[in-house]
C-alpha positions in Angstrom: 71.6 127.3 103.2 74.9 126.8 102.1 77.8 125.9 104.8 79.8 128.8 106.1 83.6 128.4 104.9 83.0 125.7 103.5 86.8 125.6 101.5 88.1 125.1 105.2 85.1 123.1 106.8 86.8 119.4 105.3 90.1 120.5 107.1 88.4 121.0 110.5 86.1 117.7 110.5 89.7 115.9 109.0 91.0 117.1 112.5 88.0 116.3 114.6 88.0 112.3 112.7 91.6 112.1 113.1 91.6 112.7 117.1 88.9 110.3 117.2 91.3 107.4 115.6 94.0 108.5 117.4 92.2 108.4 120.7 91.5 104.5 119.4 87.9 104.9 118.5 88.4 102.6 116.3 91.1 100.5 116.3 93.3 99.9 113.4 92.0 97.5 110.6 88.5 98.5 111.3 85.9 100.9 109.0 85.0 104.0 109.8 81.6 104.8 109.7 80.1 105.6 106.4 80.4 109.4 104.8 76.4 109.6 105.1 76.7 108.6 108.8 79.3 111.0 109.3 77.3 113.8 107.2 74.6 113.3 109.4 76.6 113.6 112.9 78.2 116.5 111.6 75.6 118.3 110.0 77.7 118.6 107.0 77.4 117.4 103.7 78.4 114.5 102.0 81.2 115.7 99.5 82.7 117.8 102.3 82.8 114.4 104.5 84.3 113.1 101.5 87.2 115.6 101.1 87.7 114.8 104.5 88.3 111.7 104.6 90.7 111.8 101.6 92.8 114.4 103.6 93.1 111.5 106.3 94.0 109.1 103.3 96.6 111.7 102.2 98.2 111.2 105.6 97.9 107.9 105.9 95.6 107.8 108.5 92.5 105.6 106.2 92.2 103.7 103.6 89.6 103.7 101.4 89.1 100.7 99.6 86.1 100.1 96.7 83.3 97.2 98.4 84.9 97.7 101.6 84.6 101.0 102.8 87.1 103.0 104.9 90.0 101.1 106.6 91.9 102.8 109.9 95.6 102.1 109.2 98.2 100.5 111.2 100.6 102.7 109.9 100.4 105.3 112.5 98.8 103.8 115.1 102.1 101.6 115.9 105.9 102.3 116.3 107.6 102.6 113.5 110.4 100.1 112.7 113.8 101.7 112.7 115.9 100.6 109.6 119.7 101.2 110.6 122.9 99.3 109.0 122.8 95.8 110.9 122.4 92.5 109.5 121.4 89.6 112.4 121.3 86.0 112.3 117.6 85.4 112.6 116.8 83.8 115.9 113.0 83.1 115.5 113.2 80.2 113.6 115.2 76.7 113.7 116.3 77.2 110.1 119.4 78.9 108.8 118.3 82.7 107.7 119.3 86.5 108.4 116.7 89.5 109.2 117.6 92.7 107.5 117.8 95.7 109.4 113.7 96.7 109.7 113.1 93.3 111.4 114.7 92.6 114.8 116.1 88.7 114.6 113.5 87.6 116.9 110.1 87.1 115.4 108.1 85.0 112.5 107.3 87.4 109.4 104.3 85.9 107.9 103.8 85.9 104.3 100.8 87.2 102.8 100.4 85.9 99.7 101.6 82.7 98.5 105.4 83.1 97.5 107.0 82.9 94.1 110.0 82.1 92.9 110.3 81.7 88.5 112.8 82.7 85.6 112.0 86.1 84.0 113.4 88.4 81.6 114.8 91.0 84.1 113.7 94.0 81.5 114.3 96.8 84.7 118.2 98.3 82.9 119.0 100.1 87.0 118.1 96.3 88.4 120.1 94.5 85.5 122.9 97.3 85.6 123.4 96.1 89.2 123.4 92.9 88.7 125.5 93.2 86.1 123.6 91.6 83.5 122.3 92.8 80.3 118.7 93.9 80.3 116.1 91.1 79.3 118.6 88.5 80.9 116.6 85.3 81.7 116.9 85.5 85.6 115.5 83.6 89.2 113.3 86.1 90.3 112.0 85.7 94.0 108.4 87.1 94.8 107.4 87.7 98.7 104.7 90.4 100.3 105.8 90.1 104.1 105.3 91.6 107.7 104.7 90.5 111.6 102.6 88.3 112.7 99.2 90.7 113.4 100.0 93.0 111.3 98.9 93.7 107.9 101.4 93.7 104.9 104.8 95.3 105.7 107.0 94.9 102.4 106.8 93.8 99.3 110.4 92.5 98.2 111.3 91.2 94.7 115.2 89.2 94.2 117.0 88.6 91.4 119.6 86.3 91.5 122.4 86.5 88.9 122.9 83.0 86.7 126.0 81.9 88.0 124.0 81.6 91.3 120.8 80.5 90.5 122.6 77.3 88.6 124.8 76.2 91.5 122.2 76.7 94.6 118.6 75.8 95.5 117.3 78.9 95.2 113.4 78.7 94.7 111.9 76.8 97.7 111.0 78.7 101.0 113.5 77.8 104.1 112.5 77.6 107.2 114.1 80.9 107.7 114.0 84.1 106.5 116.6 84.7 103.5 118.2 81.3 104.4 118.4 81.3 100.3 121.4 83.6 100.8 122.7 80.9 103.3 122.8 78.8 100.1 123.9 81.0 98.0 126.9 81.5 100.8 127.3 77.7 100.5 127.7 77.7 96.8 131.2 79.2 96.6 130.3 83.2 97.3 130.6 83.2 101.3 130.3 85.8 102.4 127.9 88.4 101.0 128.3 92.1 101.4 125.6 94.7 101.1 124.8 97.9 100.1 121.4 99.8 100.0 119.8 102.3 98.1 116.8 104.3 99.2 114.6 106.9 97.9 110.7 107.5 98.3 108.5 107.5 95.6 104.6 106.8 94.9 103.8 103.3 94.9 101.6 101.9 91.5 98.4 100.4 91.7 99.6 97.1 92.2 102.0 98.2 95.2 99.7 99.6 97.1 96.9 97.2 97.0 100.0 94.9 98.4 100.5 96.7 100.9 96.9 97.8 101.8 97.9 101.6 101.2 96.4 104.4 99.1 98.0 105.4 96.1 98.5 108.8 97.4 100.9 108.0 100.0 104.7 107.4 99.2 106.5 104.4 99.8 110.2 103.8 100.6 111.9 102.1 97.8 115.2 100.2 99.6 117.7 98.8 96.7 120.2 96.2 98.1 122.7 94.9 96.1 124.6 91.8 97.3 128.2 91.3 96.2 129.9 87.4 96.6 132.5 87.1 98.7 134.2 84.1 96.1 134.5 86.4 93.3 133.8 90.1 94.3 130.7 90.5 91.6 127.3 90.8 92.3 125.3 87.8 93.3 121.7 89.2 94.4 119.7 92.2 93.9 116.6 92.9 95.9 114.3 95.6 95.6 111.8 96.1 98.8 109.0 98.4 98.8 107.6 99.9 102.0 105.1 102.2 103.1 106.3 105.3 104.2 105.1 105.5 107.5 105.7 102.3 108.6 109.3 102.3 108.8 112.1 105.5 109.7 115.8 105.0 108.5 118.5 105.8 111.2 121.9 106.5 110.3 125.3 107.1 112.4 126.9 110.8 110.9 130.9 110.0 111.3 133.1 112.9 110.8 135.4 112.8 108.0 139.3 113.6 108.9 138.0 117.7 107.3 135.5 118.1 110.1 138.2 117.8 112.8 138.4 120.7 115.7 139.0 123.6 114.1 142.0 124.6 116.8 145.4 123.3 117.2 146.0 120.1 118.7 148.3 121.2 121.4 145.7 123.8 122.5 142.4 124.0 124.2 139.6 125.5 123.1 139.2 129.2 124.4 142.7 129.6 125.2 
């Protein structure tokens, strides 16, 4: 016998799976049962356990990865780490080295795969036009897939550091702290750096998301920051971080500009 409604049965055992994680049935980093397990404690059919758990893959909830089965997520079963406007000294560590805003300035970010750091053509023409090189410039590219200690893969970030740093700073070896190659970079004549970012969410590729232990199907935030020297007012650094979407919210401070004043006269109260 066919399974009543069954265009809306995969919703309602997505719901009745997702309480279940949420409740900490299993606990994040684990697999799920497998779809015939679930079939049979259900009484439903395979491919209906299977559009279910792609909903919870959707939503961030799974993922499902080939020879390993179905991995709960951290993503939503932790905080999620506020990015505002304020870069810290980094307070974790003995070296020299600044956390960005997602991290907080007190704890090790481990680095899960081995980092990299090599010359490259930069052939991206938004990363090259804000380094302001020309695209296919040789240039120091830095390589690091990072996050807490516990926790799986937070970010995958990428530098490029323009020539005119690259040549006059040790720029390739791994500190003892985090971004303490901007500390040399500082110390080679462009003290101090100033930032700007550039976000905007987009799906990650393949390779991205097997980073960052993430389906393909759920976006990631792409953060631009573009570093400018403080010795000669061009850009020194460009670094392109990728994270996913539910680990991290941004929180920004609204100002009102000098047209957003109160609408009354100054010398009279509001409701007179």
């Amino acid at each position: 016998m066919a399974e009543p409604r069954r265009h809306s049965r995969y919703l309602d055992l997505a719901a009745r799976i997702r309480v279940r994680i949420e409740a900490g049935e299993w606990a994040p980093g684990s697999k799920l049962p497998r779809l015939d397990d679930f079939a049979e404690e259900y009484s439903a059919n395979r491919d209906t356990i299977g559009r279910a758990i792609t909903a919870l893959e959707s939503e961030g909830f799974v993922w499902a990865v080939q020879g390993r089965g179905i991995i709960v997520r951290h993503g939503l079963m932790r905080l999620r780490r506020p990015r505002g406007n304020l870069v810290k000294r980094n307070l974790a560590t003995e070296g020299p080295g600044y956390s960005f805003p997602s991290a907080s300035g007190r704890e090790v970010w481990k680095h899960h795969i081995t980092p990299m750091a090599s010359v490259e053509p930069l052939t991206d023409p938004r990363i090259a036009k804000l380094l302001g090189v020309p695209a296919g410039t040789p240039t120091m590219r830095r390589f690091r897939v990072t996050g807490p200690e516990g926790e799986p893969p937070f970010q995958i970030n990428i530098s490029w550091i323009h020539p005119r740093g690259s040549e006059a700073a040790e720029v390739t070896s791994q500190g003892r702290g985090p971004s303490d190659w901007l500390y040399r970079l500082e110390q080679a004549g462009h003290w101090p750096i100033s930032w700007v970012e550039f976000h905007r969410a987009r799906m990650p590729t393949k390779d991205e998301a097997t980073l960052l232990e993430i389906p393909t199907s759920l976006p990631v935030l792409e953060i631009v920051r573009q570093g400018v020297s403080g010795g000669d007012g061009q850009p020194i650094e460009v670094t392109e971080y990728v994270v996913a979407s539910d680990r991290v919210e941004t929180v920004n401070v609204l100002h009102r500009d000098a047209s957003a004043r109160e609408p009354w006269p100054t010398d009279t109260e509001p409701g007179e």
